[in-house]
N, C-alpha and C positions, 0 to 999 in steps of 0.2 A: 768446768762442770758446774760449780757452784752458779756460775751467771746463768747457766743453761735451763736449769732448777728455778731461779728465782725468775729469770725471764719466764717458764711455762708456770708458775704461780701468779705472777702479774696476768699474762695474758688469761687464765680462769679466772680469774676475781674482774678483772676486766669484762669477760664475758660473761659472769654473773650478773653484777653488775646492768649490763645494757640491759640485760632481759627483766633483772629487775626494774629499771626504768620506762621497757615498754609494758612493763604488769601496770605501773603503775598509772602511766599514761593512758591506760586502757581502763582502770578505773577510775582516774578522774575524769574522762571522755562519758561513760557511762553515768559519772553524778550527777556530771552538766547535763545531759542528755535530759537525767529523773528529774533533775529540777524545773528544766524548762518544760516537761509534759506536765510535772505540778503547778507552774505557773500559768501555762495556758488553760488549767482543767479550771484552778480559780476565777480568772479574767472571764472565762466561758459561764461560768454558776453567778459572776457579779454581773454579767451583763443581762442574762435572764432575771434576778432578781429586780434589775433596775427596771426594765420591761414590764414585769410584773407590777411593779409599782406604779408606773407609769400610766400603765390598763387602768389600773383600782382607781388612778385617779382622774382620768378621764370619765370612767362611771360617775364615778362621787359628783362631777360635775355635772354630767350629761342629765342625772337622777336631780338634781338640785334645781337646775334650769327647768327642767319639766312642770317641778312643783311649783316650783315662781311664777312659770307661766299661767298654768293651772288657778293659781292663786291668784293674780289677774285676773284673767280671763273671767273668774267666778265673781269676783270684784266690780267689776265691768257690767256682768250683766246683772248683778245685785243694786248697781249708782242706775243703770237705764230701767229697770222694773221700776223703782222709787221716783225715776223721773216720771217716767209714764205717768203713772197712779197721778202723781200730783199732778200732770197738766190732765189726765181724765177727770179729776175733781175738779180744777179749776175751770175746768172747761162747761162743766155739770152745773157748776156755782154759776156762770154767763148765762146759761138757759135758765136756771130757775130766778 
């Protein structure tokens, strides 16, 4: 009788037991779970941030190159006015 007793005491703490180990299972299944959607939300916001960055700095160049060109370009026809002028005078000074 007494074995009968402690055998149906084993077998409930046994059966506690499992089920405490599928609770358990079942919330660390769930943290992995939280973690890897907080992991992926991250990766998702670094890689839009890096894009973003990316943009800005392609303007910053696109906007920089313009000016340079600009800046040329304005150069260019400032060195051919000056040339002109001078061979119209030099040319002016042959005649007279």
């Amino acid at each position: 009788m007494k074995k009968s007793i402690a055998l149906s005491l084993a077998l409930a703490a046994s059966i506690g037991l499992a089920a405490c180990s599928e609770k358990t299972q079942q919330e660390a299944g769930q943290a992995a779970d939280s973690a890897g959607n907080d992991i992926e939300a991250t990766v998702g916001e670094a890689s839009a941030d890096v894009e973003a960055g990316a943009d800005a700095a392609g303007n910053s160049i696109d906007s920089a190159l313009d000016s340079t060109g600009a800046a040329i370009e304005g150069a260019a026809d400032g060195a051919a006015n000056t040339v002109g002028s001078a061979m119209e005078n030099a040319g002016e000074d042959l005649q007279n």
